[in-house]
FIVO-767558 format. One record per residue (C-alpha): x negated, y negated, z negated; chain; residue number from 1; residue in three letters. Coordinates in nm, 2 decimals. Layout:
% residues N
X; Y; Z; A; NUM; ALA .
...
END
This chain:
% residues 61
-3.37; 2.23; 1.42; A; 1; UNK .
-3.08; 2.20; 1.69; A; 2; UNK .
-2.89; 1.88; 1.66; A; 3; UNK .
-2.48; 1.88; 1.63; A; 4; UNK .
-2.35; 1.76; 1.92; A; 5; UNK .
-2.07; 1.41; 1.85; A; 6; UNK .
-1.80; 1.66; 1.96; A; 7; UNK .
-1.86; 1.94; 1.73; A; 8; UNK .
-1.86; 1.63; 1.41; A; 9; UNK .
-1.48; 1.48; 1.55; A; 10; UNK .
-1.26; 1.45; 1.22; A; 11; UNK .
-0.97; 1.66; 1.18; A; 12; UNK .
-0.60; 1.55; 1.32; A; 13; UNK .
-0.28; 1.62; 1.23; A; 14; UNK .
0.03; 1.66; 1.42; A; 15; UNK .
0.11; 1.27; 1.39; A; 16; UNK .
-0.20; 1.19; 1.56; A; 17; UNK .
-0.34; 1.04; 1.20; A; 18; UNK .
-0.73; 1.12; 1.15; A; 19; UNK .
-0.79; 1.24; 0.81; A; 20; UNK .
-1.11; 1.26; 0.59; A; 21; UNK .
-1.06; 1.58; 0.39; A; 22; UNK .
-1.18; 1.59; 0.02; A; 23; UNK .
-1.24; 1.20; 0.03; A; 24; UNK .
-0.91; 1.14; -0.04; A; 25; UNK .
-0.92; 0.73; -0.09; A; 26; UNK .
-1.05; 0.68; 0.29; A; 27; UNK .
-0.82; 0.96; 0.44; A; 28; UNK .
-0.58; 0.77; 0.64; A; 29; UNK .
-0.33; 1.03; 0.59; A; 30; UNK .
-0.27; 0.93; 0.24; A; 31; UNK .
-0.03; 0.66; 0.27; A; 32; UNK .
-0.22; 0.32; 0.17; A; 33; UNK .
-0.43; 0.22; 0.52; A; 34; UNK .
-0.24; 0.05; 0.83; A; 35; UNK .
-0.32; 0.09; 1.23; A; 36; UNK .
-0.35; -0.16; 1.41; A; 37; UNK .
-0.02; -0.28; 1.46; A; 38; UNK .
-0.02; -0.39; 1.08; A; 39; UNK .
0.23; -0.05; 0.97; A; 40; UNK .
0.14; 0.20; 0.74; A; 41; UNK .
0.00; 0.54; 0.84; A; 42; UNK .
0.23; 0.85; 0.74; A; 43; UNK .
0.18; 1.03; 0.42; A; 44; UNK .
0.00; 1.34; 0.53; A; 45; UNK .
-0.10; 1.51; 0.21; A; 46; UNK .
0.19; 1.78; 0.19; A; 47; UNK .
0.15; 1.94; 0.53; A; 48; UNK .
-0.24; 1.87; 0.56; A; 49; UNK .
-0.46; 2.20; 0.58; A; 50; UNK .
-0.71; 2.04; 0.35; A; 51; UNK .
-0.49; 1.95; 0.08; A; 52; UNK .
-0.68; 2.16; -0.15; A; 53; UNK .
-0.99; 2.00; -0.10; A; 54; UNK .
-0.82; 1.65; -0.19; A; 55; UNK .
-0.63; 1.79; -0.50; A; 56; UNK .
-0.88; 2.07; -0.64; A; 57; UNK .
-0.64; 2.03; -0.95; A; 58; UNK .
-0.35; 2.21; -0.81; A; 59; UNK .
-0.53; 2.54; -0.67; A; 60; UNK .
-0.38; 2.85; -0.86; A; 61; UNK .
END
């Protein structure tokens, strides 16, 4: 079996620069309720994020 290289595993960005954690959407840092490390809250990411969907099953039509 051929292992994954560390590159090929990088979480997905958005255009902020936040790292997000699709479909686990408590530990996504995109979701409003973590802080960097200057002690201010990371942008809410969830309306422009291309894995919404994953996150909020709930809303897919």
């Amino acid at each position: 079996m051929k292992k994954l290289s560390k590159k090929k595993l990088k979480k997905p960005v958005d255009e902020t620069g936040t790292e997000l954690t699709p479909s686990i959407y408590k530990y996504c840092k995109g979701n409003g309720v973590h802080k960097d490390e200057y002690g201010r809250y990371y942008e809410i990411c969830c309306d422009e994020c291309d894995y919404f969907l994953l996150c909020f099953p709930q809303y897919k039509k």
